[in-house]
C-alpha positions as CSV (number, residue, x, y, z in Angstrom):
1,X,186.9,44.4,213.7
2,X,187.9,46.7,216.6
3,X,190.7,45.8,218.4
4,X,189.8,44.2,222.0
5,X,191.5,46.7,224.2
6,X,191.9,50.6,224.4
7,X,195.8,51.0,224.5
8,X,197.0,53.9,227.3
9,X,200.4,54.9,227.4
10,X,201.9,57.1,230.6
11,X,204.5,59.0,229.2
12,X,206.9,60.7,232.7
13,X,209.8,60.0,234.3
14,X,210.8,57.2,236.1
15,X,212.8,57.6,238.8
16,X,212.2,61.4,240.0
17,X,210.9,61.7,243.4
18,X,207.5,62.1,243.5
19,X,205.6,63.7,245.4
20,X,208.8,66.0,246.0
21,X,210.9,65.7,248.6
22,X,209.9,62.1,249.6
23,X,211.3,58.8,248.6
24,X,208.6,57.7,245.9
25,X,209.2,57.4,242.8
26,X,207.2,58.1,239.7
27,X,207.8,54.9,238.4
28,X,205.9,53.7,241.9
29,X,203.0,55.7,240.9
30,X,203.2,54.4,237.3
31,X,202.7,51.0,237.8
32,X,200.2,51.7,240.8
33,X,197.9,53.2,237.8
34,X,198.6,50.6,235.4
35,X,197.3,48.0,237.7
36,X,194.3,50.2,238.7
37,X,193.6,51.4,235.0
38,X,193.6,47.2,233.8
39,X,191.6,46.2,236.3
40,X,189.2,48.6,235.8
41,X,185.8,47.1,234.5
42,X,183.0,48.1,232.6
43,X,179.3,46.9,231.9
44,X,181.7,43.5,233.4
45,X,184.7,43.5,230.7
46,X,188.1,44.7,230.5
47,X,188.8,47.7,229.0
48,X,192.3,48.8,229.2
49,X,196.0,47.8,228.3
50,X,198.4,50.3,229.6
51,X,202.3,50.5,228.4
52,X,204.6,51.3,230.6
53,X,208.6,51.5,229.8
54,X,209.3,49.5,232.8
55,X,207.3,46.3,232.0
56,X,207.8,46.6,228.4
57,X,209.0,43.5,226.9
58,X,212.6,43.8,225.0
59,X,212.7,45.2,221.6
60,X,214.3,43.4,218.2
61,X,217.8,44.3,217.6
62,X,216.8,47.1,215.0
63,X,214.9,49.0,217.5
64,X,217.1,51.4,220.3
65,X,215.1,52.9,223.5
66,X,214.2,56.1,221.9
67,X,212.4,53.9,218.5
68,X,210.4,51.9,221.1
69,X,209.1,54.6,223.2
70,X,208.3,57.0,220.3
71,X,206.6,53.8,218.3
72,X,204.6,53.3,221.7
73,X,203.4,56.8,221.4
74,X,202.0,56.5,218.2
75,X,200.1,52.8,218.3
76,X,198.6,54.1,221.9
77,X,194.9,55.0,221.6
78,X,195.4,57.6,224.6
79,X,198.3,59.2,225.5
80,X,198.7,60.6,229.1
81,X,201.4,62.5,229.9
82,X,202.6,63.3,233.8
83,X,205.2,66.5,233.2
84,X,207.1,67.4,235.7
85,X,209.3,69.7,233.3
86,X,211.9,67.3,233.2
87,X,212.7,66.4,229.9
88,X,214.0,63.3,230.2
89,X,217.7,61.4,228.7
90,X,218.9,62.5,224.9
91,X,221.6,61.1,223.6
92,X,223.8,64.7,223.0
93,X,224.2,67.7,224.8
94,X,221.9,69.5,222.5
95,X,219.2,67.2,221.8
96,X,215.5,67.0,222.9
97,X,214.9,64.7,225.8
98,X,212.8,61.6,225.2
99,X,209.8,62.9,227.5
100,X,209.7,65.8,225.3
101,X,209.7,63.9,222.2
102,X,207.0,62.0,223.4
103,X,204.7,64.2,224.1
104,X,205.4,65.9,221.2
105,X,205.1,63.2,218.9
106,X,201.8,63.0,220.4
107,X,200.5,65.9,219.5
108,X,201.7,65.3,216.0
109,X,200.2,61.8,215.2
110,X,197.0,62.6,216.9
111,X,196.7,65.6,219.1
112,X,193.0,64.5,220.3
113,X,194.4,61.4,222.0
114,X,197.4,63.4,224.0
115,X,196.1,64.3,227.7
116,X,198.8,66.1,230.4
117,X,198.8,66.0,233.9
118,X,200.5,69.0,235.4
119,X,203.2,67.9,238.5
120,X,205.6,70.2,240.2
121,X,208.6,71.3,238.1
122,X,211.8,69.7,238.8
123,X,214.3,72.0,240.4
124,X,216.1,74.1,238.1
125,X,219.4,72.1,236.4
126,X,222.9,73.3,235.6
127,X,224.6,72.7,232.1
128,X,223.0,70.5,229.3
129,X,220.0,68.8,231.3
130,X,219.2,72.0,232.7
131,X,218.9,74.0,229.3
132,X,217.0,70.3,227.7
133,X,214.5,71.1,230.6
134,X,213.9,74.4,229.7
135,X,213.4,73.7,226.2
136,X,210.9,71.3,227.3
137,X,209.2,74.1,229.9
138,X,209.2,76.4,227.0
139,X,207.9,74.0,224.5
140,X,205.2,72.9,227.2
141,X,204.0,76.6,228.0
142,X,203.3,76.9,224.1
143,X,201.1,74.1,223.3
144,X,198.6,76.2,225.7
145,X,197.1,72.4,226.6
146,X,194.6,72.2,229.1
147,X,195.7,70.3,232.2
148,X,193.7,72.1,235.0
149,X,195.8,72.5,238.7
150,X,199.0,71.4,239.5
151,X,198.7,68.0,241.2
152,X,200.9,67.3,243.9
153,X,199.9,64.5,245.9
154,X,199.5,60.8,244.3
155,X,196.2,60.5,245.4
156,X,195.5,64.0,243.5
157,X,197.6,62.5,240.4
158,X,195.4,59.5,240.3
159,X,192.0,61.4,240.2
160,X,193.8,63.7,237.7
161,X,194.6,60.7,235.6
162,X,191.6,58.8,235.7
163,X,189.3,62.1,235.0
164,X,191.9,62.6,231.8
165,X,191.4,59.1,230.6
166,X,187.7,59.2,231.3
167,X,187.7,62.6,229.2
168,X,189.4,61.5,226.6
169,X,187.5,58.1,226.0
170,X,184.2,60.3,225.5
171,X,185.2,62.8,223.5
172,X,187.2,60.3,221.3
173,X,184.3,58.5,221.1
174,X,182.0,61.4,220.2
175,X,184.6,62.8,217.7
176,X,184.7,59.2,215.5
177,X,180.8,59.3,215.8
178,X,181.1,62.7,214.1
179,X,183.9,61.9,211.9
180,X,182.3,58.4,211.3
181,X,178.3,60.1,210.4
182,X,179.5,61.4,207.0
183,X,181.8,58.4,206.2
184,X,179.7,57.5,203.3
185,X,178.6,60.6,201.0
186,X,175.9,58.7,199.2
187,X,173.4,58.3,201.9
188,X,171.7,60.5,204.8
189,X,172.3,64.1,204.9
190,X,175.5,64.3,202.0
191,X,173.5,62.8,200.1
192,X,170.6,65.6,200.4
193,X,173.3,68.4,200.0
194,X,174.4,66.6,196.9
195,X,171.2,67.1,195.3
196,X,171.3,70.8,195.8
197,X,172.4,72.8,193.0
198,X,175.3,74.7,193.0
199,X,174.0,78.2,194.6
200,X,171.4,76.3,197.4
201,X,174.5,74.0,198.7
202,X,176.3,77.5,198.7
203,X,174.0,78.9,201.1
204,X,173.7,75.8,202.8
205,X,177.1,75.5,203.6
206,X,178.0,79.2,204.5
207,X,174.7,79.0,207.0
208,X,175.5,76.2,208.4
209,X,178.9,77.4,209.1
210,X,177.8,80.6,210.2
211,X,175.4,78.8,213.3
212,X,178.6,76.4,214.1
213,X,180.7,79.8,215.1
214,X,177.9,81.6,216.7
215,X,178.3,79.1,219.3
216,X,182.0,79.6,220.4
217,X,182.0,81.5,223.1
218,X,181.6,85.0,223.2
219,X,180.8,84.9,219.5
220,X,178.1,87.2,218.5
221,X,176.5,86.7,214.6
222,X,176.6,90.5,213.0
223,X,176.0,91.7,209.5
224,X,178.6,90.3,207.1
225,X,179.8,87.6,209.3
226,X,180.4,86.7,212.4
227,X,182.7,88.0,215.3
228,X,184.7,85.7,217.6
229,X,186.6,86.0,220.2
230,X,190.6,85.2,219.5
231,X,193.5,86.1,222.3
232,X,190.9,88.5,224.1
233,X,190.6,90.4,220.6
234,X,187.2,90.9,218.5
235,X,188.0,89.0,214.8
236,X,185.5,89.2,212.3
237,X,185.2,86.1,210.2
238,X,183.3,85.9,207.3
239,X,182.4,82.9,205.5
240,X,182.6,81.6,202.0
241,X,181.4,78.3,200.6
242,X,182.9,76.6,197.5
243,X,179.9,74.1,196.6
244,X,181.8,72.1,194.7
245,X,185.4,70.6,193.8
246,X,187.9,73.2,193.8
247,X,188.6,72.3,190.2
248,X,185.3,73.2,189.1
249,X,186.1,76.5,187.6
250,X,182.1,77.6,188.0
251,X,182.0,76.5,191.6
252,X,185.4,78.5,192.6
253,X,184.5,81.5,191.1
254,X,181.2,82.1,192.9
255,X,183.8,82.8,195.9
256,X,186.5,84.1,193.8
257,X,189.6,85.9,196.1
258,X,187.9,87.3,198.9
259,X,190.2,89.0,200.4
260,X,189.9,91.5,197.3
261,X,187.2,92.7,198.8
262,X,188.4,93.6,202.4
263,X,188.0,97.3,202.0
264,X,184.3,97.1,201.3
265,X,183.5,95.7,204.5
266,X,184.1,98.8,206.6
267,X,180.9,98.6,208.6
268,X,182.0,95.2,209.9
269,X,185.2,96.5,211.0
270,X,184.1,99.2,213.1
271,X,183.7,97.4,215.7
272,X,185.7,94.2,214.9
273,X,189.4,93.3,213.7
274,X,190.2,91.3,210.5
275,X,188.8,89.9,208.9
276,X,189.6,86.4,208.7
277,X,187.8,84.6,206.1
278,X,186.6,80.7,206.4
279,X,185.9,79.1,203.1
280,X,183.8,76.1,203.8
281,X,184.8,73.5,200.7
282,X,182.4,70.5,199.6
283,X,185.4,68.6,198.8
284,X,188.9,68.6,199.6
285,X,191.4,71.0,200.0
286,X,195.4,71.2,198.9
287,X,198.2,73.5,200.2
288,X,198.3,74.3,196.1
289,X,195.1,74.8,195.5
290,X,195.4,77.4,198.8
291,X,198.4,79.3,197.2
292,X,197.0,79.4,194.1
293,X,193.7,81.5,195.4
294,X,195.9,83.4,197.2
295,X,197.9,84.4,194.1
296,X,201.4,83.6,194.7
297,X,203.3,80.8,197.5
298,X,205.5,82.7,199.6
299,X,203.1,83.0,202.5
300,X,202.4,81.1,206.2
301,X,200.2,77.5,204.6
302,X,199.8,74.8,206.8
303,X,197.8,71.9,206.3
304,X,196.0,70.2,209.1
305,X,192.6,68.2,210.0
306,X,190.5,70.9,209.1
307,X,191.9,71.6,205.7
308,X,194.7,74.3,205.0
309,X,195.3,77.7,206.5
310,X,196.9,80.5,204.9
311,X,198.3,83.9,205.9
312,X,200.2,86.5,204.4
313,X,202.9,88.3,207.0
314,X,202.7,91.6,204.6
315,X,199.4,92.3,203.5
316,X,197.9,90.5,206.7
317,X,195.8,88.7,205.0
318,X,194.6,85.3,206.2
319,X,191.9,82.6,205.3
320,X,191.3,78.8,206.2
321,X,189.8,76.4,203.5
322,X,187.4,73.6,205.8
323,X,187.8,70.5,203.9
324,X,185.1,67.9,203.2
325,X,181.9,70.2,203.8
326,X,179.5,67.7,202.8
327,X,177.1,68.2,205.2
328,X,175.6,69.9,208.4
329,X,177.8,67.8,210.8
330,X,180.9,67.5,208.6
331,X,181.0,71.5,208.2
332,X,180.9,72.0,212.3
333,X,183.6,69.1,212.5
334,X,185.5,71.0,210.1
335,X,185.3,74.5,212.1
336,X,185.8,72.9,215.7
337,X,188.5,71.5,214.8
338,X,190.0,74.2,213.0
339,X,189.2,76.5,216.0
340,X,191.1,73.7,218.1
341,X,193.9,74.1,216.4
342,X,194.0,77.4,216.7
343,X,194.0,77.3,220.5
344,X,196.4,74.6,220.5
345,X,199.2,75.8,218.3
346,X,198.6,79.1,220.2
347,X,198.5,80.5,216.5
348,X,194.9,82.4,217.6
349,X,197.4,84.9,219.1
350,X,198.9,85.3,215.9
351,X,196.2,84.9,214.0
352,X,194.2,87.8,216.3
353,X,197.7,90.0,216.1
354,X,197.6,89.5,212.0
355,X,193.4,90.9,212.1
356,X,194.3,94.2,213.9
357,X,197.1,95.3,211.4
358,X,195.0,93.9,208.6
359,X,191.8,96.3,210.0
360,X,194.3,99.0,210.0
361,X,195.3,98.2,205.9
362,X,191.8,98.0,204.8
363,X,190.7,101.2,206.4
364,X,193.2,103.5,204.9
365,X,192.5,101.5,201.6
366,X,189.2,102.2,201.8
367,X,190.0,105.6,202.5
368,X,191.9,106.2,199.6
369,X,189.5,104.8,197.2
370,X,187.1,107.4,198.5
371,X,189.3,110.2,198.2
């Protein structure tokens, strides 16, 4: 059964002044939003329960400030977060402040529920809170999240707010829809894929995948593969499908290692940087099972809710298994939300950096096996 109300946390400070240079506090605007957010009805019911730290009851003995906040975090169903760059108390000198462990516990327990609302920087801090804050800036600038302008009125902060939590409710919505559509894999459209044979659910797969990037923006769908747009650089990306468990030796070896085969794509890369290679997979995908295509361990793998992705700091190599391909709308899941990630980690920059020097190896490869 669902649970009867949508949880909202505001993760800021308290007591800074906000807006700056007046007396307010954000704590004033906090529980101004809470009572606006609760009583907030739709189609005539109650939607929302917002936590707040300051009207939190008291937590068992086992539990210190710093358990309850963070275990707030993660039972929340939307997580707003009103930065100001102040990180917040820690308990040493060196520690992470308790805003920024918020926020970034967020991100790691479900990074599609985590919204932040941009307010003015505090003013710059002397000795340990200063450095904490800068941690925090630094840490902020990096997760490259969305929060459109700087708000610095309250009356801008609560539009900002309730356009954040009206965001995230749809696309939360839409995303367990998606996520939800392929639940079951022995009805609807898995079902139909499951009745291919191994080389038609091949092909379905990689086309499908192919249409989902054409879509990003500034994609463009070229011979070989596709090129996307990554940190303002041309990537090509070509796509792979394993139709079947990775364990099934006849299904894994129709894709094989790839990567092998870098320097015979020449004509791709003359106008393009990479590639990068997406291996759509009709089942799941392990950080072992990456490794072991790639051919030994000692390389960049990170697992995440697309699947696995792998890159190799030396040869430049790089490729992204998309777990649970089992159909048309799992496989687009899979690659948005890889492509996501990408943007949110900021590794696209990396990944983009890794493409150019990897362009570079395959040509003069190429070269040499032509000499």
């Amino acid at each position: 059964m669902a649970k009867s109300l949508i949880k909202v946390m505001l993760s800021s400070r308290c007591l800074d002044a906000f807006p700056t240079g007046t007396k307010s506090k954000l704590t004033d605007l906090r529980k101004e939003l809470k009572a606006e957010i609760e009583s907030a009805h739709v189609l005539g019911r109650r939607l929302f329960e917002v936590w707040i730290n300051e009207d939190a009851p008291p937590a068992g003995g086992t539990q210190d400030s710093w358990d309850t906040c963070l275990q707030a975090v993660r039972d929340c169903d939307v997580l707003i977060v009103l930065s100001n760059g102040n990180a917040g108390w820690a308990a040493g000198k060196q520690d992470i402040g308790i805003c920024h462990a918020e926020y970034m516990e967020g991100l790691r327990s479900a990074q599609a529920k985590v919204r932040l609302v941009a307010l003015p920087n505090v003013a710059d801090a002397k000795g340990a809170a200063g450095k904490r804050n800068r941690r925090f800036q630094d840490y902020l600038s990096r997760q490259t999240a969305f929060r459109g302008g700087e708000v610095k009125t309250v009356a801008d902060a609560k539009k900002r707010v309730f356009e954040a939590l009206s965001d995230a409710l749809i696309s939360l919505a839409q995303r367990g829809v998606l996520a939800g559509a392929s639940a079951r894999f022995d009805v609807g459209a898995a079902l139909d894929w499951t009745r291919l044979d191994f080389r038609q659910r091949k092909m379905a797969m990689e086309s499908t995948l192919k249409t989902a990037l054409s879509g990003l923006k500034g994609a463009k769908a070229v011979d070989g593969g596709v090129v996307v747009k990554l940190d303002g650089k041309d990537v090509a990306v070509v796509v792979h499908a394993i139709p079947a468990a990775f364990g099934v030796a006849a299904a894994r070896e129709l894709v094989g290692r790839p990567f092998l085969e870098d320097h015979q794509r020449i004509e791709l890369l003359a106008s393009a940087h990479g590639p990068l290679h997406l291996i759509a997979c009709h089942r799941g995908a392990t950080e072992t099972q990456a490794t072991s295509l790639l051919g030994f361990p000692d390389a960049t793998v990170v697992s995440g809710p697309f699947g696995v992705f792998v890159a190799d700091d030396v040869q430049k190599m790089q490729f992204a298994f998309l777990a649970n391909c089992r159909d048309d709308s799992q496989t687009r899941h899979a690659s948005q939300r890889f492509f996501e990630w990408l943007q949110q980690t900021g590794e696209g920059a990396l990944v983009a950096r890794r493409a150019v020097s990897r362009a570079r190896i395959v040509k003069l490869v190429a070269k040499e096996m032509n000499t």
